[in-house]
C-alpha positions in Angstrom: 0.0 0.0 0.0 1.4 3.3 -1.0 2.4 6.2 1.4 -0.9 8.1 0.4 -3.3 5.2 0.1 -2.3 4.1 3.8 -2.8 8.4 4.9 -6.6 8.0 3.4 -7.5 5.1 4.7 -6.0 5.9 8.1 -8.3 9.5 7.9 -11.2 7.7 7.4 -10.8 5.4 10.2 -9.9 7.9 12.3 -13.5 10.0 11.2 -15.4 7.6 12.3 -16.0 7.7 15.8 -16.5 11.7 14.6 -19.5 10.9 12.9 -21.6 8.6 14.4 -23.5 9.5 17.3 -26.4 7.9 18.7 -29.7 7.8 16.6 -32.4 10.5 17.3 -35.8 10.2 16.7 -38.3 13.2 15.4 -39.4 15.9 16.7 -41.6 14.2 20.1 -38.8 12.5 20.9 -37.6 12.3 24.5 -41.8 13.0 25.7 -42.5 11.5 28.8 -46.2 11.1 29.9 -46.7 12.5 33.0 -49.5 12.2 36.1 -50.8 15.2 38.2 -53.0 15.6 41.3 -54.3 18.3 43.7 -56.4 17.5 46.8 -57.5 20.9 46.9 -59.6 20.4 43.4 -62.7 19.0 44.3 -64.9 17.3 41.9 -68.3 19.0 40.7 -70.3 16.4 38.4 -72.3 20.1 37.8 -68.7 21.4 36.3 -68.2 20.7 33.0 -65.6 19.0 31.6 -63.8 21.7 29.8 -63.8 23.2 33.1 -61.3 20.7 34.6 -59.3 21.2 31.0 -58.4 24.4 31.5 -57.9 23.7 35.1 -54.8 25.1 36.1 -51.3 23.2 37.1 -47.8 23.4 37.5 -45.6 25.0 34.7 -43.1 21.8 34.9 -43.1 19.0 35.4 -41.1 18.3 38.7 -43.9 20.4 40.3 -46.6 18.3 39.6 -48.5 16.5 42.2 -48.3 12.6 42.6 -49.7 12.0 46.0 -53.7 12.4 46.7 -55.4 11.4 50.3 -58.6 11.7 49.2 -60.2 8.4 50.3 -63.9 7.5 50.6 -66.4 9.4 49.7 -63.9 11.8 48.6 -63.3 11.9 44.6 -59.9 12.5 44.0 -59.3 14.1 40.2 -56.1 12.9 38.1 -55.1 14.5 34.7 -52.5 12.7 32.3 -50.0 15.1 30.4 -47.4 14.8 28.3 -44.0 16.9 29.3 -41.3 17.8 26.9 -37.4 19.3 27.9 -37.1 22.8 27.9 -35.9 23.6 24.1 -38.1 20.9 22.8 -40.5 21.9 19.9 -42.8 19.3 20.1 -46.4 18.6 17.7 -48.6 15.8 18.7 -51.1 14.3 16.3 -51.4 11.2 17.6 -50.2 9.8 21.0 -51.0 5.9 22.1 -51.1 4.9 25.8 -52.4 2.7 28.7 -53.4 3.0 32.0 -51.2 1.3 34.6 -53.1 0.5 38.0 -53.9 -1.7 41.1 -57.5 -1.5 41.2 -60.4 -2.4 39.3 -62.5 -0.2 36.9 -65.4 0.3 39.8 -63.2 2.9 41.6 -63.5 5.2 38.2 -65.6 7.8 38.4 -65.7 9.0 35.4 -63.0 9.9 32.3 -62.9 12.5 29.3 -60.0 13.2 26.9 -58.8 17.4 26.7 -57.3 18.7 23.4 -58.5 20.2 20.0 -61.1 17.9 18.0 -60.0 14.9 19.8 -61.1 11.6 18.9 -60.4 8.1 20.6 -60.1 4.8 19.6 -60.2 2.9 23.1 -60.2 -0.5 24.4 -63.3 -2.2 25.7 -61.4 -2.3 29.1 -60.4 1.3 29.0 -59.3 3.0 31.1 -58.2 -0.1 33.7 -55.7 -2.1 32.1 -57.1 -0.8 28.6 -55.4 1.2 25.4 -55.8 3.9 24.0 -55.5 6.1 21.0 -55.9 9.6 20.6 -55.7 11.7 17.8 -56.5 15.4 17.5 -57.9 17.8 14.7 -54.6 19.9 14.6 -51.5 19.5 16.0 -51.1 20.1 20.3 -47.2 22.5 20.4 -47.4 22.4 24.3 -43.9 21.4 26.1 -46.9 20.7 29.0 -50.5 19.2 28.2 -53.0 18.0 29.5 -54.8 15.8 27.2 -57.2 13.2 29.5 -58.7 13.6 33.1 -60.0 11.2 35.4 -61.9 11.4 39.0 -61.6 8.3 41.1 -63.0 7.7 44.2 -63.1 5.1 47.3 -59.0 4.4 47.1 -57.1 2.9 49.8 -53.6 3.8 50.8 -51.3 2.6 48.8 -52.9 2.2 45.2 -51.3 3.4 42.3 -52.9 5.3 39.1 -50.8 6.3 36.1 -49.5 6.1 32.5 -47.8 3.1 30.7 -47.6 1.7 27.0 -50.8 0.2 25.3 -51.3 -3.4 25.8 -52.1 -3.6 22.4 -49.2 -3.0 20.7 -46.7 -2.9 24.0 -45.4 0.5 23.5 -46.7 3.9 24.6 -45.7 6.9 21.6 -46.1 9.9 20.3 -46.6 10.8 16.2 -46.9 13.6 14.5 -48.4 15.4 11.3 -45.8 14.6 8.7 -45.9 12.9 5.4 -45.8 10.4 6.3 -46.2 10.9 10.3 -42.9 10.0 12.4 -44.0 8.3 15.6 -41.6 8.9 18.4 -42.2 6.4 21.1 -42.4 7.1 24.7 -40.3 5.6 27.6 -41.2 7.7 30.0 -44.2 8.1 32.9 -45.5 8.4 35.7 -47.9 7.5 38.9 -50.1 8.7 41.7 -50.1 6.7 44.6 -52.6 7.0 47.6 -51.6 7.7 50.9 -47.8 8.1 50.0 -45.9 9.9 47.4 -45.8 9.1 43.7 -43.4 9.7 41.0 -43.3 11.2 37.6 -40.0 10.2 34.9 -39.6 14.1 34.1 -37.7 14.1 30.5 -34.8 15.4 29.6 -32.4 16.4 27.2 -29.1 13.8 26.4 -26.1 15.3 26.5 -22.4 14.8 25.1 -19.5 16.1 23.5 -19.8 19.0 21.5 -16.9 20.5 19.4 -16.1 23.8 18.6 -13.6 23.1 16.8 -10.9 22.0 19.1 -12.5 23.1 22.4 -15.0 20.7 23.6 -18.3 21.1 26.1 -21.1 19.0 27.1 -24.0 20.0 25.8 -27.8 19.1 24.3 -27.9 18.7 20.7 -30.0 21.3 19.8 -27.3 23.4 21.5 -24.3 22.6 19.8 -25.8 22.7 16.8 -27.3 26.2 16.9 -24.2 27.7 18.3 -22.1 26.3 15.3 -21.0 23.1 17.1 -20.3 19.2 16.2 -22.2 17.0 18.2 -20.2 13.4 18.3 -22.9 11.5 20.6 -25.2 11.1 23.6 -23.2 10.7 26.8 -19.7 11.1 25.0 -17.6 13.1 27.4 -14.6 15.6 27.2 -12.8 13.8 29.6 -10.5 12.2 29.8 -9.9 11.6 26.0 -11.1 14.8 24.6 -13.1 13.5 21.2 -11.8 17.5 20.0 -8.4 17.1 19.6 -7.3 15.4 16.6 -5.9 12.1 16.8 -1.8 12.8 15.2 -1.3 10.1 12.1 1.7 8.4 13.8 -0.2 7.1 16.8 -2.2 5.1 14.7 -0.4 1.1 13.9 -1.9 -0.5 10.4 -2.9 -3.4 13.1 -5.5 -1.0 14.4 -6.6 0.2 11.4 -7.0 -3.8 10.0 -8.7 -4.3 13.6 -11.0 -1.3 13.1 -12.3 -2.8 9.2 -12.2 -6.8 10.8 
């Protein structure tokens, strides 16, 4: 192999760890489907629905209730949201989930879904261990939604209520109004527990390397890239191998390079 075949090829061996980062998905990806609760909200079957729509909550999602001690007769009211990081730009469609619980469906109340034009295509069981699809009329661009509430009454300490993926399909996810539609799925959610507190998976950015140009920093993606930046990969650091500095042609053998295409 000639002096300047052997440079090439050892340039291109040494690019790659430059240019593959991990996949990323559209533009709902990292959502998490969230739970929230407040004791202080009290159920009014003369109220109507829309009414607990518009209902007010939290701005994020760490702030959002998941305990309630509302037992019997007391109706406890639950909404489902979706939450997306800060510098997300999310647009729902479409979102598919389940209902992830302890009890049976005699402690529900009632249930309706919140959001523009939306239509359902449900499970006979929902909402207890049922699925559910919802689509809406025009896309949702809310970071934080709600988009279903429920009131529930005669719990016990220590039940559960809260999001997980649809039975049917095994996966909970988010799509939205491209051609064709990207669906994002969702790993993410969340619980209210009686008598004790819950827990919502709040989302969140990855972050890695970034390089500007030989100076490197941990940032988001969105970052790095809008401030003129090379992203090289979720959870890549700077330390102690900076990914910015560039490899010198001598410290590379033709074993690793024959390694590296094995």
């Amino acid at each position: 192999m000639s002096s300047t075949s052997y440079r090439a090829l050892l340039l291109a061996v040494l690019a790659v760890p430059l240019t593959f980062g991990a996949a990323h998905g559209g533009r709902n990806a990292g959502g998490a489907l969230v739970v929230h609760t407040n004791d202080s909200v009290v159920y009014n079957a003369r109220y109507s629905h829309d009414y607990y729509c518009r209902t007010t909550v939290p701005s994020t999602c760490e702030e959002l209730g998941t305990r309630s001690d509302r037992y019997d007769p007391l109706i406890a009211v639950v909404w489902f949201l979706w939450a997306f990081p800060p510098d997300a730009h999310p647009e729902v469609k479409e979102l598919r989930l389940g209902v992830v619980t302890d009890f049976t469906l005699d402690y529900t109340e009632t249930w309706w879904v919140c959001g523009p034009g939306a239509v359902e295509d449900q499970t006979p069981d929902w909402p207890v261990g049922g699925g559910d699809v919802i689509t809406f009329d025009t896309p949702v661009y809310d970071r934080l939604f709600k988009f279903y509430c429920f009131t529930l009454y005669g719990l016990e300490p220590g039940v559960f209520f809260g999001t997980g993926p649809d039975p049917r399909v095994g996966f909970a996810s988010f799509t939205d109004s491209s051609d064709p539609p990207v669906e994002d799925r969702c790993h993410l959610f969340g619980q209210v527990h009686w008598g004790e507190p819950g827990w919502n998976e709040c989302p969140q950015w990855p972050t890695g390397a970034c390089c500007f140009g030989e100076d490197c920093e941990v940032t988001t993606e969105a970052y790095c890239v809008e401030h003129g930046g090379r992203y090289i990969g979720d959870e890549v650091p700077c330390e102690p191998q900076d990914p910015c500095i560039p490899v010198p042609v001598r410290e590379a053998t033709w074993g690793q390079i024959k390694a590296t295409y094995r």
